[in-house]
C-alpha positions as CSV (number, residue, x, y, z in Angstrom):
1,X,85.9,94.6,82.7
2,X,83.6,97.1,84.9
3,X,81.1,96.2,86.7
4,X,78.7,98.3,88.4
5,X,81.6,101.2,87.7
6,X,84.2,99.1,89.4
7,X,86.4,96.3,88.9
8,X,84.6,92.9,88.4
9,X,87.0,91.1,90.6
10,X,86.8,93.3,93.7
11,X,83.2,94.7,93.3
12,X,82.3,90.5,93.5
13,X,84.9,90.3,96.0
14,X,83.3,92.9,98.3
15,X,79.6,91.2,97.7
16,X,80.9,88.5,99.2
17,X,82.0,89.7,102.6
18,X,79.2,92.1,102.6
19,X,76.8,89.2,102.1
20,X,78.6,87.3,105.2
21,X,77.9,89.7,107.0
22,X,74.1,90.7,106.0
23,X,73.3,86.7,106.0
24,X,75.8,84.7,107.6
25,X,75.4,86.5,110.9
26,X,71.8,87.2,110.8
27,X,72.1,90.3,113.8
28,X,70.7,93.6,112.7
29,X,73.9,95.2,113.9
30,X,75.7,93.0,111.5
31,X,73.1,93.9,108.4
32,X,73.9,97.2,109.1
33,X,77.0,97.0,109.5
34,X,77.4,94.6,105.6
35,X,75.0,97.5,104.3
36,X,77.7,100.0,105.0
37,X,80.4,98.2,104.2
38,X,79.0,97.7,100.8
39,X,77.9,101.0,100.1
40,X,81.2,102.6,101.1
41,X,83.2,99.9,99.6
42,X,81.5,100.1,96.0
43,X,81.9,104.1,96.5
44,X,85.5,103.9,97.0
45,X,85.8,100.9,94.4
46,X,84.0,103.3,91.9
47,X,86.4,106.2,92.4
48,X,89.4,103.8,92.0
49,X,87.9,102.6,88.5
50,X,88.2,106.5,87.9
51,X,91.2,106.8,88.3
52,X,92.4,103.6,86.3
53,X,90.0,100.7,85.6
54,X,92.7,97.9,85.9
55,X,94.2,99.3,89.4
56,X,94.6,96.1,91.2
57,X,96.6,94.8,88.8
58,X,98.3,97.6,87.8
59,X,99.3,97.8,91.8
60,X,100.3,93.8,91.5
61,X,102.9,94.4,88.2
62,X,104.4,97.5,90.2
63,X,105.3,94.7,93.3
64,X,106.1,91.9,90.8
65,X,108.5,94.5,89.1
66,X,109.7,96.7,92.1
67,X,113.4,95.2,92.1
68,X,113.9,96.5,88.4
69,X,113.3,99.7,88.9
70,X,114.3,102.3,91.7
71,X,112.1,104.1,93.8
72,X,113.0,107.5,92.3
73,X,115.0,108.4,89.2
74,X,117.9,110.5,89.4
75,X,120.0,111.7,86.0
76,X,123.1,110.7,88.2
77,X,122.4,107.1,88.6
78,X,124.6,104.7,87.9
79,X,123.4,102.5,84.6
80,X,121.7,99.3,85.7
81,X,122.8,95.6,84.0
82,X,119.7,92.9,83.3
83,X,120.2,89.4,83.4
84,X,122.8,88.9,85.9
């Protein structure tokens, strides 16, 4: 589910450190500094969705799964046995 044109989990995620920052802190460098992190990390967040809105754990399956499959396929490579 999108929120705010990103994932729910990470767009939440990245309130949360940006609101450390902004309140936790309570420096203007570090306002700034949550106010920039936020807006470029909902930007690149928003582009990600773009590209595929369930990324994160699209990106955890592919490391879950990485020992079944090889890094590139080849028409020459030897067939593979499951369930050893």
């Amino acid at each position: 589910m999108l929120l705010l044109g990103a994932e729910r989990e990470l767009i939440l995620a990245l309130g949360i450190v940006a609101g450390v920052f902004i309140v936790s802190l309570f420096q203007l460098w570090a306002a700034i500094f949550g106010l920039a992190l936020w807006a470029v990390g909902a930007w690149v967040l928003t582009r990600a969705a773009s590209f595929d809105p369930q990324l994160s754990k699209t990106f955890g399956r592919s490391l879950r799964y990485r020992k079944l499959y090889k890094r590139a396929a080849t028409p020459f490579a030897s067939p593979r046995t499951f369930g050893d």
